[in-house]
Structures are given as structure tokens and as C-alpha cells.
C-alpha positions, 0 to 999 in steps of 0.5 A, a space after each residue: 500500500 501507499 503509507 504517508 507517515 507523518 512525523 517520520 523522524 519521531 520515536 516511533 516514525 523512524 522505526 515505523 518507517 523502516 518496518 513498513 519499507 521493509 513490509 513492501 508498502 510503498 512509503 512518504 515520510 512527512 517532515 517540517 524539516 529539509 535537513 531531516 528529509 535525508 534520514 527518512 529517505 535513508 531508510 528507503 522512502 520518500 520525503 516531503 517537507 510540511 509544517 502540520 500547522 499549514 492546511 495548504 502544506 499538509 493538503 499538498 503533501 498528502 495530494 502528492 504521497 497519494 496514500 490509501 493510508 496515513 499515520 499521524 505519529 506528529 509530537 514537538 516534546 523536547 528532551 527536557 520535560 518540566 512537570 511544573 510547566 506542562 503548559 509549555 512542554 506540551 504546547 506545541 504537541 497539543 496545537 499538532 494534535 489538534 489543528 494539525 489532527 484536524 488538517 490531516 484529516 481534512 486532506 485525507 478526505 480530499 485524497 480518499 486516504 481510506 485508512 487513519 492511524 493516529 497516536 494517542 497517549 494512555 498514561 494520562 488518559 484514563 480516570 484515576 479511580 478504580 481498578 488500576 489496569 485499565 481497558 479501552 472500556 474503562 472510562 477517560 478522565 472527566 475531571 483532570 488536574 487543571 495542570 494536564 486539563 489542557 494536555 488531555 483535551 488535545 488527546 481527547 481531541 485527537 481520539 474523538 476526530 480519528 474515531 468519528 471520520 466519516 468515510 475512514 477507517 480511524 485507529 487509535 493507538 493509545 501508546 505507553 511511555 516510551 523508552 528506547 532510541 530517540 526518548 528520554 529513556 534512551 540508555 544508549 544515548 544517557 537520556 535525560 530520564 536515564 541519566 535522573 535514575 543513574 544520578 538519583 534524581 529520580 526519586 520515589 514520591 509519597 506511596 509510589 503506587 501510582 500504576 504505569 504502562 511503558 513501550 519499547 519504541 519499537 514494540 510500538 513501531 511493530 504495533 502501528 506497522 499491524 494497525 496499517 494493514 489490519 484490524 477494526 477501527 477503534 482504540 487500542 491501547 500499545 503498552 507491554 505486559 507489565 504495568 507496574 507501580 512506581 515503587 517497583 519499577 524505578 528500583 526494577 530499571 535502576 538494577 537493569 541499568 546498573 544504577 544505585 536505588 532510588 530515594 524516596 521522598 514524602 509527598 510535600 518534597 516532592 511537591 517542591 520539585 516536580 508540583 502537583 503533577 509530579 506527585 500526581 504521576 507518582 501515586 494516582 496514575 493508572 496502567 493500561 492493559 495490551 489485551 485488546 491489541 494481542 486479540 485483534 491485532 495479533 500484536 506481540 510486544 517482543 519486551 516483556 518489561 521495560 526492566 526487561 528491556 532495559 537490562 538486554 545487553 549492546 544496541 538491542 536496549 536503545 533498538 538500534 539492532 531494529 531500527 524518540 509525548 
């Protein structure tokens, strides 16, 4: 098929782009950046440079690729993340995924694109009550702190546009925390996420029961390659087989990577240091259950855990031997 995958040098672009080259799918990659058009084609697809927040671009881009389907993997989160200014961390995300959701959209319906497989984020979208691994069934979160409200419409956004297309097959890929080549979780690289493990400054908040769902990028990658080609419109949440709370992951990663155990710091500290949204992260968030993915896509993430992951020997762990919210 004809694929254009917009966002093609993010995390899961770059190994996305590569899977559906290697799948014999004919492939453009959407940029906003001429000097990136070289990594896409080294990878054995095409480029095309447009700023998502541009109809006109977006519109000609996709008219040129004349794809059956498109990804919309588009994300601006830089390496640094500041939990008490989410607002500017995620600004720019939360336009791509809403103004530039919504031009994607637009140009595929002219195109005819007939398929539509978008990113989506399942950290943060589930209610932060109940049982604490959550299916696509499970309600979103209603009532959201006022510092991710504005994080979670945009994903609400992208989820409520891709599912109610008219006239295309929308899938929506809810995604847990990345790790690998190209993120924060990068060990190969010393992401910064990394490197606060290593360097202590990654403490355990409060109970540490919050509950989290992480990814291999390229588990991830694997995934949106399958969505392309098969299963029902729908959500589908892409995490591993593990979620676990915090107080038993962070030490699990810290020995994978050989770093020294975590502190541990009451709620009020860490209040200090990362905000409420910190804490928050830290002892009301929910897992996500891969169920659903495993049963109707026929999905299998190849790392278990991201301990698991983390801990494999040479390139394997940053996806190198493979292949960055």
C-alpha cells in the first residue's frame, strides 16, 4: 500500500518507517524539516517537507504521497520535560494534535486516504479511580488536574476526530511511555530520564503506587506497522505486559541499568520539585492493559518489561539492532 507517515523522524516514525519499507508498502515520510528529509529517505522512502500547522502544506503533501493510508505519529516534546510547566512542554504537541489532527484529516478526505492511524497517549488518559489496569472500556478522565486539563483535551481531541471520520477507517493507538532510541529513556544515548535514575534524581514520591504502562519504541513501531494493514477501527491501547507501580519499577530499571536505588521522598518534597503533577504521576496514575491489541491485532510486544528491556545487553536496549509525548 501507499503509507504517508507523518512525523517520520519521531520515536516511533523512524522505526515505523523502516518496518513498513521493509513490509513492501510503498512509503512518504512527512517532515517540517529539509535537513531531516535525508534520514527518512535513508531508510528507503520518500520525503516531503510540511509544517502540520499549514492546511495548504499538509493538503499538498498528502495530494502528492497519494496514500490509501496515513499515520499521524506528529509530537514537538523536547528532551527536557518540566512537570511544573506542562503548559509549555506540551504546547506545541497539543496545537499538532489538534489543528494539525484536524488538517490531516481534512486532506485525507480530499485524497480518499481510506485508512487513519493516529497516536494517542494512555498514561494520562484514563480516570484515576478504580481498578488500576485499565481497558479501552474503562472510562477517560472527566475531571483532570487543571495542570494536564489542557494536555488531555488535545488527546481527547485527537481520539474523538480519528474515531468519528466519516468515510475512514480511524485507529487509535493509545501508546505507553516510551523508552528506547530517540526518548528520554534512551540508555544508549544517557537520556535525560536515564541519566535522573543513574544520578538519583529520580526519586520515589509519597506511596509510589501510582500504576504505569511503558513501550519499547519499537514494540510500538511493530504495533502501528499491524494497525496499517489490519484490524477494526477503534482504540487500542500499545503498552507491554507489565504495568507496574512506581515503587517497583524505578528500583526494577535502576538494577537493569546498573544504577544505585532510588530515594524516596514524602509527598510535600516532592511537591517542591516536580508540583502537583509530579506527585500526581507518582501515586494516582493508572496502567493500561495490551489485551485488546494481542486479540485483534495479533500484536506481540517482543519486551516483556521495560526492566526487561532495559537490562538486554549492546544496541538491542536503545533498538538500534531494529531500527524518540
Amino acid at each position: 500500500m501507499k503509507v504517508l507517515v507523518a512525523g517520520a523522524t519521531g520515536a516511533i516514525g523512524r522505526p515505523l518507517v523502516a518496518k513498513l519499507v521493509e513490509r513492501g508498502h510503498e512509503v512518504t515520510g512527512m517532515t517540517r524539516s529539509e535537513s531531516r528529509r535525508e534520514r527518512i529517505e535513508s531508510l528507503g522512502a520518500r520525503s516531503v517537507v510540511a509544517d502540520a500547522l499549514d492546511p495548504e502544506a499538509v493538503a499538498g503533501a498528502v495530494a502528492a504521497a497519494e496514500p490509501e493510508v496515513i499515520v499521524h505519529e506528529l509530537t514537538a516534546i523536547g528532551p527536557d520535560m518540566n512537570m511544573k510547566k506542562l503548559y509549555e512542554t506540551f504546547g506545541p504537541t497539543n496545537r499538532l494534535r489538534t489543528e494539525g489532527t484536524d488538517h490531516l484529516l481534512s486532506a485525507a478526505k480530499a485524497a480518499g486516504v481510506r485508512r487513519f492511524v493516529a497516536q494517542s497517549f494512555a498514561p494520562l488518559i484514563y480516570e484515576r479511580a478504580g481498578s488500576l489496569v485499565k481497558t479501552e472500556e474503562d472510562p477517560v478522565d472527566a475531571h483532570p488536574p487543571e495542570a494536564i486539563a489542557s494536555v488531555l483535551d488535545a488527546v481527547k481531541h485527537v481520539e474523538h476526530a480519528v474515531t468519528h471520520a466519516e468515510g475512514i477507517e480511524g485507529l487509535v493507538l493509545r501508546y505507553g511511555g516510551f523508552y528506547g532510541e530517540g526518548t528520554s529513556m534512551d540508555p544508549q544515548a544517557g537520556g535525560a530520564q536515564i541519566a535522573a535514575i543513574r544520578g538519583r534524581r529520580f526519586p520515589i514520591v509519597g506511596s509510589g503506587g501510582a500504576v504505569w504502562s511503558f513501550i519499547h519504541v519499537d514494540d510500538g513501531a511493530e504495533a502501528t506497522a499491524i494497525a496499517v494493514e489490519r484490524g477494526e477501527p477503534g482504540i487500542y491501547n500499545v503498552v507491554d505486559d507489565a504495568p507496574a507501580p512506581v515503587r517497583e519499577w524505578l528500583p526494577a530499571v535502576a538494577r537493569a541499568i546498573g544504577a544505585k536505588p532510588p530515594r524516596h521522598f514524602p509527598k510535600w518534597l516532592g511537591r517542591l520539585f516536580a508540583g502537583e503533577m509530579g506527585v500526581l504521576m507518582m501515586t494516582e496514575l493508572r496502567g493500561s492493559s495490551n489485551e485488546k491489541a494481542k486479540r485483534e491485532l495479533g500484536w506481540r510486544p517482543r519486551h516483556a518489561s521495560i526492566w526487561e528491556g532495559l537490562a538486554e545487553p549492546g544496541p538491542a536496549a536503545g533498538s538500534r539492532a531494529a531500527s524518540g509525548a
